[in-house]
C-alpha positions as CSV (number, residue, x, y, z in Angstrom):
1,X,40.2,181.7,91.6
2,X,42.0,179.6,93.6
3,X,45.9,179.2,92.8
4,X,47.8,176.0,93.1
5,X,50.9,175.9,94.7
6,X,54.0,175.0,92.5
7,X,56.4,173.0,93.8
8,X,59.4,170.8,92.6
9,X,59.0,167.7,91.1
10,X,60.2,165.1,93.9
11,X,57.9,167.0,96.5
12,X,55.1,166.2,94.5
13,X,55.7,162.4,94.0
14,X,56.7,162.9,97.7
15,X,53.4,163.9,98.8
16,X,51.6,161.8,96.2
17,X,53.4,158.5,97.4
18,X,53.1,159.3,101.2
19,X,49.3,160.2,100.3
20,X,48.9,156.4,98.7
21,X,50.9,154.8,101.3
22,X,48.2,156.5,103.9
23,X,45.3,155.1,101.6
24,X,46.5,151.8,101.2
25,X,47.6,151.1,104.5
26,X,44.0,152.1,105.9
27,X,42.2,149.9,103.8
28,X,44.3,147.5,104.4
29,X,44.3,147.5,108.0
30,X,40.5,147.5,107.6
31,X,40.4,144.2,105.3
32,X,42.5,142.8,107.6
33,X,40.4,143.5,110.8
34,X,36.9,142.7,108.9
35,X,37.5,140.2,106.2
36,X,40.7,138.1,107.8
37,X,40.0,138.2,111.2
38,X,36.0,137.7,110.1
39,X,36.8,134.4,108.9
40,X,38.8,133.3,111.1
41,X,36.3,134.5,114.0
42,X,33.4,132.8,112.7
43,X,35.6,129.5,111.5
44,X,34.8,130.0,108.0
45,X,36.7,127.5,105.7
46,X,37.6,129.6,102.8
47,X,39.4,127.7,100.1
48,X,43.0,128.1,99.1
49,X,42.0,128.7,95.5
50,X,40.1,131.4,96.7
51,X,42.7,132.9,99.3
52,X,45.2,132.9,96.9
53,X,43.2,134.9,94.2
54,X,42.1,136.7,96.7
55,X,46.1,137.0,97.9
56,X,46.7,138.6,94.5
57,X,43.8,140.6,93.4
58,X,43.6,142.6,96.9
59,X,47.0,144.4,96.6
60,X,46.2,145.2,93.0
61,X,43.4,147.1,94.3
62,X,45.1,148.6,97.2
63,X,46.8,150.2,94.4
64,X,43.9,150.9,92.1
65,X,42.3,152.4,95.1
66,X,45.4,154.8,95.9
67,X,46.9,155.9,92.9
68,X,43.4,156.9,92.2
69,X,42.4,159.1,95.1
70,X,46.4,160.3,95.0
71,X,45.9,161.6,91.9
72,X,42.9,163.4,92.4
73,X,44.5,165.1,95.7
74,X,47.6,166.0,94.3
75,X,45.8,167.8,90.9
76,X,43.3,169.8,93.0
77,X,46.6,171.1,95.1
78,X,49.4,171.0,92.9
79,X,50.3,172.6,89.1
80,X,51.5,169.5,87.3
81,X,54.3,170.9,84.9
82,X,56.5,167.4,84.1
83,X,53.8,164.5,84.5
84,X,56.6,162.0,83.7
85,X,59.4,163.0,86.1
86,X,56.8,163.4,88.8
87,X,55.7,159.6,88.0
88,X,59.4,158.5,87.9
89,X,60.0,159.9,91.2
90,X,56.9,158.4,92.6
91,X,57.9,154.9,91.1
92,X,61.2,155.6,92.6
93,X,59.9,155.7,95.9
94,X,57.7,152.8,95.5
95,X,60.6,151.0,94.3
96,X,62.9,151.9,97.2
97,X,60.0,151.0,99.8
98,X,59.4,147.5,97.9
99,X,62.8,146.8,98.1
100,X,63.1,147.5,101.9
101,X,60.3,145.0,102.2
102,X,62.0,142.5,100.0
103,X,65.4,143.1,102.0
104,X,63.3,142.4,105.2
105,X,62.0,139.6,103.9
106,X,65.0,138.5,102.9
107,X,67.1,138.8,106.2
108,X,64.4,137.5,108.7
109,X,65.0,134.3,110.2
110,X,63.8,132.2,112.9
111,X,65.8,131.0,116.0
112,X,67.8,128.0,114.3
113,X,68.6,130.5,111.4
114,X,66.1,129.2,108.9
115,X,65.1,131.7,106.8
116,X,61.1,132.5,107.4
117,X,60.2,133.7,104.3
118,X,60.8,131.2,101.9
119,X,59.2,132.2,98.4
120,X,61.1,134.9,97.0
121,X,60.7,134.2,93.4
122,X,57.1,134.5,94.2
123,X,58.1,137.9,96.2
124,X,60.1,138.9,93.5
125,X,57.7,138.6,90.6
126,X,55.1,140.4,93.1
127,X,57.1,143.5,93.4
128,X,57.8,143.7,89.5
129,X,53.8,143.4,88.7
130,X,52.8,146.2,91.5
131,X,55.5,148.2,90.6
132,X,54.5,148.4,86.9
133,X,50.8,148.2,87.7
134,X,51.5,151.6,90.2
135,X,53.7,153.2,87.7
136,X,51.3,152.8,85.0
137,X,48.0,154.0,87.2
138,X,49.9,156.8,88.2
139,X,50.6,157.9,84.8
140,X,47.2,157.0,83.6
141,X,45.4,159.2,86.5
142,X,47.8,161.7,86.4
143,X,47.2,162.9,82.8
144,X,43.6,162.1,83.2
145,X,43.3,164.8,86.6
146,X,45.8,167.2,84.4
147,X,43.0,167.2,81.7
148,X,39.9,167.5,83.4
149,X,41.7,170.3,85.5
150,X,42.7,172.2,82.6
151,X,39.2,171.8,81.2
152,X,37.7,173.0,84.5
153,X,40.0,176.0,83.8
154,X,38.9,176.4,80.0
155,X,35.3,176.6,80.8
């Protein structure tokens, strides 16, 4: 039997976090390289209604796509004692990142002092919906891991 290493609960979310960050910046990159540059390389006109529902639904993937795979790493390595604190440290971290971003965002100008980034309520609102969507995937594939673990175990 192989024995899973029991660790606090920050290290967890730690490793879990830095493990999603890894996953979605990847993907991301790749999107990026294939699907923006694509269209832009072959002069594709893409409408705006599309590249903004494509704007919003992407990161909400990116997220899917991480806290699943996360999850699934951290269960097979990890004894999960406190699911909850280890998901309030995790949204912890996310929070602390998004804010860095926002801050960024926030303080970035151009050479006359005009602010670049112009749409903060729209940045705003963005960080609230990710944040709750990762907190609640996170809890979500956490318990479900947990249980299919301890099944594993039972049988």
């Amino acid at each position: 039997m192989k024995y899973k290493d029991i660790s606090k609960d920050w290290k967890i979310a730690g490793i879990y976090f830095l493990l999603y960050t890894i996953i979605s910046v990847l993907i991301g990159t790749a999107y990026t390289l294939i699907v923006v540059h694509g269209v832009s390389a072959l002069r594709l006109n893409v409408p705006s209604l599309i590249g903004g529902i494509a704007s919003i639904l992407f990161p909400l993937t990116l997220i899917w796509i991480g806290t699943k795979f996360s999850s699934l790493y951290i269960t097979k390595k990890f004894t999960l004692e406190k699911i909850n604190s280890i998901v309030k440290w995790a949204t912890g971290y996310y929070i602390a990142l998004d804010l860095v971003f926002l801050l960024r965002d926030f303080l970035i100008t151009d050479i006359n002092g005009i602010p670049i980034v112009r749409n903060y309520p729209l940045n705003i609102a963005t960080t609230l919906i990710s944040t709750f969507v990762f907190y609640y995937l996170t809890m979500r594939y956490l318990r479900e891991a947990k249980q299919r673990a301890q099944a594993d175990n039972n049988s």
